[in-house]
N, C-alpha and C positions, 0 to 999 in steps of 0.2 A: 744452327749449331746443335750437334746432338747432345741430350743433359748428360751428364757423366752420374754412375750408381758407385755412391759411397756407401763401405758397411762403417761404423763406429765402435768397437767393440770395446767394453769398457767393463773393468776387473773388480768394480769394487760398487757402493752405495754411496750416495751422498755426496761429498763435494766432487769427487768425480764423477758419479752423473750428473751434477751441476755444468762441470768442464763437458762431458760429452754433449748437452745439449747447448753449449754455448757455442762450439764446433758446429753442430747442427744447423744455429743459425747464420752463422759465418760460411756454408759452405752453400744454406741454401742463398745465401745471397750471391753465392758464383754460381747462379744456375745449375746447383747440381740435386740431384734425388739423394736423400741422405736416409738411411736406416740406421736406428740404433740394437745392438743387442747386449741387455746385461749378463756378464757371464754367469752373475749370482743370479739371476732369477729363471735360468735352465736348469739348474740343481742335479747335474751332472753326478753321477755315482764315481768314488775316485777310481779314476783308472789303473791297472795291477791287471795282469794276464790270468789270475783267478774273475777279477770282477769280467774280463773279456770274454769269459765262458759265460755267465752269466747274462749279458747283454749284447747286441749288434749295435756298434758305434752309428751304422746308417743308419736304423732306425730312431735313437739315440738325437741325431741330431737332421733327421728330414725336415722341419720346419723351417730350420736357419739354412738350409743347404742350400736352395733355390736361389736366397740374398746372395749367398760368399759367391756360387756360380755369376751370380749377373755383378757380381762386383766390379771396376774398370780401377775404385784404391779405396784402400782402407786408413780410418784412425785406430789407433790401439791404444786407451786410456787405464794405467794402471797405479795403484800408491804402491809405495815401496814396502815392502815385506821383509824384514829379517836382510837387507840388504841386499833385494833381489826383489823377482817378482812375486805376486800373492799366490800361490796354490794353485786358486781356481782359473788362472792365465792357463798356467803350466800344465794342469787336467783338462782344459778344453782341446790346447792343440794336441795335446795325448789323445783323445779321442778321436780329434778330427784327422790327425796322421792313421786312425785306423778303421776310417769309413769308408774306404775305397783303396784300390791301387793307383790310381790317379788323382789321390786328395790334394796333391799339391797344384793342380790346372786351376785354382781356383784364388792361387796366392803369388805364384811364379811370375816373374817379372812384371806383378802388382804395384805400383809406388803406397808405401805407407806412410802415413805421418804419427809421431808417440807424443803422450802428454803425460803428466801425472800433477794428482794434485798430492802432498806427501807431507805425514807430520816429520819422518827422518831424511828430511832434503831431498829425496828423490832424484839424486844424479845415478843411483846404481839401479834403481829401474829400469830410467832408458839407456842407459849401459847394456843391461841384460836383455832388456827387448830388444834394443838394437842388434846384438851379438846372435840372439835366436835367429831375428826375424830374417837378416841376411842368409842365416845359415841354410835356412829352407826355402830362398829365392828368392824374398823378397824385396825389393829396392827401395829402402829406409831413407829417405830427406833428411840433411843433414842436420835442417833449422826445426828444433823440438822446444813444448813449452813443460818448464817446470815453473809449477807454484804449489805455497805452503801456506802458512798461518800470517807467514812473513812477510811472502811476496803475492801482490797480488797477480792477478790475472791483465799483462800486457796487450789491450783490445788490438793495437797496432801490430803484434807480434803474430797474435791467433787471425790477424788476418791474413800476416804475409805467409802463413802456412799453408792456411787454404786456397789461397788464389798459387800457392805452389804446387800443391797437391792435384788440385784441378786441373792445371796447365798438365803434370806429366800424365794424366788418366788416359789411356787407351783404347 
């Protein structure tokens, strides 16, 4: 069986890169190749069609491009922001919508799975991730984990995710 390439993408430091690598281990356990990529540690200039003159989104993000192409599904780990998502969610795929005229071949009928770890509950993150991520093609798994301070991390939850994820990978 051929391994399936996951990307991880994940919005924030700390306990959700705790959660993205906890995914990691959970997916590498379904046989799959897992990358992760923090969005804060690409340091992205904010996107604004002044800052687009000054930068090419391709080049911008050729490093990561290569993973999102060899992608078959993604995680998108993000904490909730002002009842939404953080910023630098929202400025990656700003940039990434304008590194190609075919940016979205690399997301389009992708299965995603969303997580967040959230000190303000984190139901309107993956609301709003959900809401995007459909929006631009992507096919969002209904079963999402949210945890906070309160709830911890369901190991039987974060697995039925992965072994779902896995299963829709293409």
């Amino acid at each position: 069986m051929e391994k399936k390439n996951i990307v991880i993408l994940t919005a924030s430091e700390v306990k959700n890169l705790e959660l993205a690598q906890k995914f990691k281990e959970s997916l590498e356990s379904q046989n799959a190749n897992v990358s992760i990529i923090n969005l804060v540690d690409l340091d992205l200039p904010l996107y604004s069609s002044r800052t687009e003159t000054k930068y090419n989104a391709a080049e911008l993000l050729k490093n990561q491009m290569p993973l999102l192409n060899g992608a078959h599904g993604y995680v998108f780990i993000a904490p909730e922001y002002n009842g939404s998502t953080p910023p630098v969610f929202n400025n990656f795929l700003a940039w990434l919508s304008r590194s190609s005229k075919d940016w979205r071949n690399c997301l389009n009928s992708r299965p995603a799975a969303l997580a967040t770890f959230s000190g303000g509950g984190g139901f309107n993150v993956l609301l709003s991730m959900r809401t995007q991520l459909a929006f631009i093609g992507m096919n969002v798994i209904g079963r999402q984990i949210l945890t906070h301070s309160n709830k911890v991390l369901d190991e039987k939850s974060l697995l039925s995710v992965s072994q779902e994820l896995v299963k829709l990978c293409h």
